[in-house]
N, C-alpha and C positions, 0 to 999 in steps of 0.2 A: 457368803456375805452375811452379816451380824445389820441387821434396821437398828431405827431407835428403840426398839422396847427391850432390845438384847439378843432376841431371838435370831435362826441361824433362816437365813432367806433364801431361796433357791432361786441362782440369776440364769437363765436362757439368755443361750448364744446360736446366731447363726452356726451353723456348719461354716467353714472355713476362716470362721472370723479369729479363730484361736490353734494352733495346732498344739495336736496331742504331742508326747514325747517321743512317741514313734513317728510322728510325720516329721518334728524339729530335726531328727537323728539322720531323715532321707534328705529333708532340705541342705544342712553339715554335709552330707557325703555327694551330692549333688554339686554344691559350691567347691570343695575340693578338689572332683574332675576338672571341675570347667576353669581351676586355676592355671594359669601356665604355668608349665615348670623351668626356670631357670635353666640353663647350663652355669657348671660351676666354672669359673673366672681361674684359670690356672695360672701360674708363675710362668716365669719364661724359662726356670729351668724347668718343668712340666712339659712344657710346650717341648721345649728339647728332647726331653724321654720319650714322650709319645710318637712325634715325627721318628727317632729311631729306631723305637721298637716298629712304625708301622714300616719302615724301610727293611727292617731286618726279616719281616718276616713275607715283604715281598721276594727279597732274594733268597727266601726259605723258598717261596714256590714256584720262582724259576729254575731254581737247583734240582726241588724234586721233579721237574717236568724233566729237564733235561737224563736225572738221573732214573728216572723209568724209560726214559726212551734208549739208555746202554742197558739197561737189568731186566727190564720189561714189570708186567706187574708180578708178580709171582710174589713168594712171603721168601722172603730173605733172611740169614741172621745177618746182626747187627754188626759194623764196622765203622771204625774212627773214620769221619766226614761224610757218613752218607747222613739225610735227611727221613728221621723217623717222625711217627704221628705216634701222640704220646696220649695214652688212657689211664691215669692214673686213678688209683681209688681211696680216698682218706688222705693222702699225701697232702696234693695241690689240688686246688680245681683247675684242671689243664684239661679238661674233657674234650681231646681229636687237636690240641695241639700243635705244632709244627716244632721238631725239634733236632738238634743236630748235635751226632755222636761223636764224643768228647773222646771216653775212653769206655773199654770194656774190663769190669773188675778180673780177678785173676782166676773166681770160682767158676765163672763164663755165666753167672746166673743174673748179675748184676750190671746196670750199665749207667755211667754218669753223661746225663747228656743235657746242652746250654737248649734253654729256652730262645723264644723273642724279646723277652726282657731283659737279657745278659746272665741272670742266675743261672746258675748248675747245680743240678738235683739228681739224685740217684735212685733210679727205679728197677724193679723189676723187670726180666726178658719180656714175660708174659702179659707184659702193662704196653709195650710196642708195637706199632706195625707199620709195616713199610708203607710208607705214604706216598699216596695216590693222586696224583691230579690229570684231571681232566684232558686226553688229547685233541687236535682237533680232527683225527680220522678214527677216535674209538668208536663214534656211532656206526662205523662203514665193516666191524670187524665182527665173525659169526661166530667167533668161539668165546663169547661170553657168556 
């Protein structure tokens, strides 16, 4: 602060009456937690894809139940309609996936297989694995 003679005034402030730039930065990040966050308002064709893909990838996990209970768990190769769990790296982010084998390339290294969202992508054998879901008598079993 500048008085009337010009000169520069030293004003006293309580502690708390002013915050520093680091308290203003906690109080900002503070108030943005405690905002609620919306859900976004989707379309009704949105609403369509979503309700799909989440049907599609329930009878992704009835299929693999049923299909480990003919194959058991064991690692399998890949075949047109079984249900793999897809790890892919750099591709997609599809990280454990549920996905069902479309076709197997001709070099046998490659495999094109439909996600829960209807695309078809082509991944590597080694990015696969036979998916596993949950039985209701695996806890009862000793050779795990």
């Amino acid at each position: 602060m500048i008085d009337k003679t010009g000169r520069k005034q030293t004003k006293w402030i309580r502690p708390g009456e002013v915050n520093t730039p680091i308290e203003k930065k906690r109080e900002e990040a503070k108030q943005q937690r405690r905002r609620q966050v919306s859900l976004p308002n989707h379309s009704d064709e949105d609403k369509a894809k979503i309700e799909k893909m989440i049907s599609k990838h329930k009878e992704f996990e009835n299929r693999a139940r049923e299909q480990r209970r003919v194959y058991g768990s064991g690692p399998m190769l890949p075949k047109p309609g079984l249900i793999m769990r897809v790890y892919a790296r750099g591709k997609v982010n599809v990280g454990g996936m549920l996905a069902e084998i479309k076709k197997v390339a001709e070099d046998g290294k490659t495999i094109f297989a439909e996600l829960t969202s209807g695309k078809v992508y082509s991944f590597p054998i080694d990015q696969l694995q036979f998916a596993k879901s949950k039985l209701p008598y695996d806890h009862l079993r000793r050779d795990k």
